[in-house]
C-alpha positions in Angstrom: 182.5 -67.6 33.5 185.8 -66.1 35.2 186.0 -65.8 38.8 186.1 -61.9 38.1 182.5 -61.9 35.8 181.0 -64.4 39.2 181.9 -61.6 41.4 181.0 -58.4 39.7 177.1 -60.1 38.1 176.0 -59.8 42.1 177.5 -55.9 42.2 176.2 -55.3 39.0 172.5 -57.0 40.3 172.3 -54.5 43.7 173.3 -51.6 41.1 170.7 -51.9 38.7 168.3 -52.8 41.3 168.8 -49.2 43.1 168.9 -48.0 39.4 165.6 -49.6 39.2 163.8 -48.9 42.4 164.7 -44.8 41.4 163.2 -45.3 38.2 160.4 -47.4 38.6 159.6 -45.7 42.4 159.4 -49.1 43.5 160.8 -50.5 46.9 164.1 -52.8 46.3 162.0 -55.7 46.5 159.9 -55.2 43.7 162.9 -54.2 41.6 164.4 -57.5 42.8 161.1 -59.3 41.4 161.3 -56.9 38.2 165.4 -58.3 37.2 164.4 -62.0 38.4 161.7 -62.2 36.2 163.0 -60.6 33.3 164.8 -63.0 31.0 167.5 -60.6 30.5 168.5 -61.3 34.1 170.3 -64.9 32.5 172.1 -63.0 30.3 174.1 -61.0 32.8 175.9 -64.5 33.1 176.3 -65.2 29.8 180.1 -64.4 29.4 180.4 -64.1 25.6 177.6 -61.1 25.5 179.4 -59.3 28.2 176.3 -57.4 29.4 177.8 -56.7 32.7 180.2 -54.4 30.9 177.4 -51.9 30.5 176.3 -48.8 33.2 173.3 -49.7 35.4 171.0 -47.2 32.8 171.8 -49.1 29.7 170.8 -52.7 31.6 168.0 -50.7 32.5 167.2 -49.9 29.0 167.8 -53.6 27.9 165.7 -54.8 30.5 162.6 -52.4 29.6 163.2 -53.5 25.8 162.9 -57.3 26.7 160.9 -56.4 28.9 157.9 -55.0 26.4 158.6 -57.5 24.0 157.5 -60.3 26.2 153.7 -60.9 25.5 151.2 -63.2 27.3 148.4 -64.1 25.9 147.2 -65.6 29.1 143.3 -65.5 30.2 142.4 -63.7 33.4 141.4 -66.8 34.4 144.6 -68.8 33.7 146.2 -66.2 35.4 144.2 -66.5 38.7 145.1 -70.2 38.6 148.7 -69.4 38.6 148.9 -67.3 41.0 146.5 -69.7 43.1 149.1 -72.2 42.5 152.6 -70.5 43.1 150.4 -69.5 46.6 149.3 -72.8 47.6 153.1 -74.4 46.3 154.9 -71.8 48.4 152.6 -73.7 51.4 153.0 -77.1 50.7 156.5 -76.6 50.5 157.0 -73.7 53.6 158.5 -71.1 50.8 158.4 -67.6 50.6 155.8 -66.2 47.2 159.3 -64.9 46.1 161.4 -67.9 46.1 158.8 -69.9 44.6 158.4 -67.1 41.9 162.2 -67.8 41.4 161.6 -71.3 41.2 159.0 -71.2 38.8 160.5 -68.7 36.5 163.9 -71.0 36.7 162.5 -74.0 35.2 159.4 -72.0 33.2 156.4 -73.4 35.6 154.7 -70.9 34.4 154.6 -71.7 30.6 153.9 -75.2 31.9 151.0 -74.5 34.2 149.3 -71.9 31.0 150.4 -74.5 28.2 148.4 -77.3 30.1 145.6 -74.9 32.2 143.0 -76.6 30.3 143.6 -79.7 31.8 145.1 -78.5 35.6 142.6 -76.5 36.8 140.4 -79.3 37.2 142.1 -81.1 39.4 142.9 -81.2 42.8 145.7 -78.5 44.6 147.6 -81.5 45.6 147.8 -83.2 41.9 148.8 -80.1 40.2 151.6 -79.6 43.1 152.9 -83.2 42.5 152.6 -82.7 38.5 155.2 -79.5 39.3 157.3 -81.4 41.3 157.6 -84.3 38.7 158.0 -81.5 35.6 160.7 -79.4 38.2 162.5 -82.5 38.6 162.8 -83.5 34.7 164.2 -80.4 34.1 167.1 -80.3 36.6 167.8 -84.0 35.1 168.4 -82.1 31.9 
């Protein structure tokens, strides 16, 4: 990406999250959480699609889209061990519930911890932290 698209992705980001907190009638945190999460947020970088091109109601649009396309098919009780999880990691490791909700979405935690539930929520709070830590760490070898 040109040093023009590394600049403007960051102005384009604090747009569509204004765009978004109007919208949704959310605080500019939560529409912070909403573009993080959403894996059209990756995109914005991606310089041959050129997304940054469009108005702040169009991303909108594309995010909403991709958005209600995602689908998990998580339990309620996988989910509670998630969110268990990415609290007692932000902890053990002195992070905010946000960065580590960054984190996890980065390097897709969070398929790993519902893909292998049956197995992690069995053990301990420290084993599952040190199975992320190993998994995290293969994946920025990559």
């Amino acid at each position: 990406m040109g040093v023009y698209e590394d600049n403007i992705v960051p102005v384009k980001i604090a747009k569509l999250a204004e765009y978004v907190s109007f919208k949704k009638k959310i605080s500019l945190h939560e529409a912070l959480v909403y573009i993080y999460s959403n894996p059209m947020y990756k995109e914005l970088y991606n310089e041959g699609a050129k997304w940054w091109y469009l108005s702040s109601e169009a991303l909108y649009e594309e995010f909403e889209y991709v958005r209600k396309k995602q689908s998990y098919d998580v339990s309620l009780e996988a989910f509670a061990f998630f969110t268990y999880t990415l609290e007692k990691y932000a902890i053990y490791h002195k992070m905010s519930g946000f960065q580590v909700f960054a984190l996890f979405n980065d390097y897709a935690v969070d398929m790993f911890l519902f893909q292998h539930y049956d197995l992690l929520h069995t053990q301990g709070t420290g084993y599952v932290i040190d199975e992320i830590d190993r998994f995290i760490k293969k994946r920025q070898r990559r």
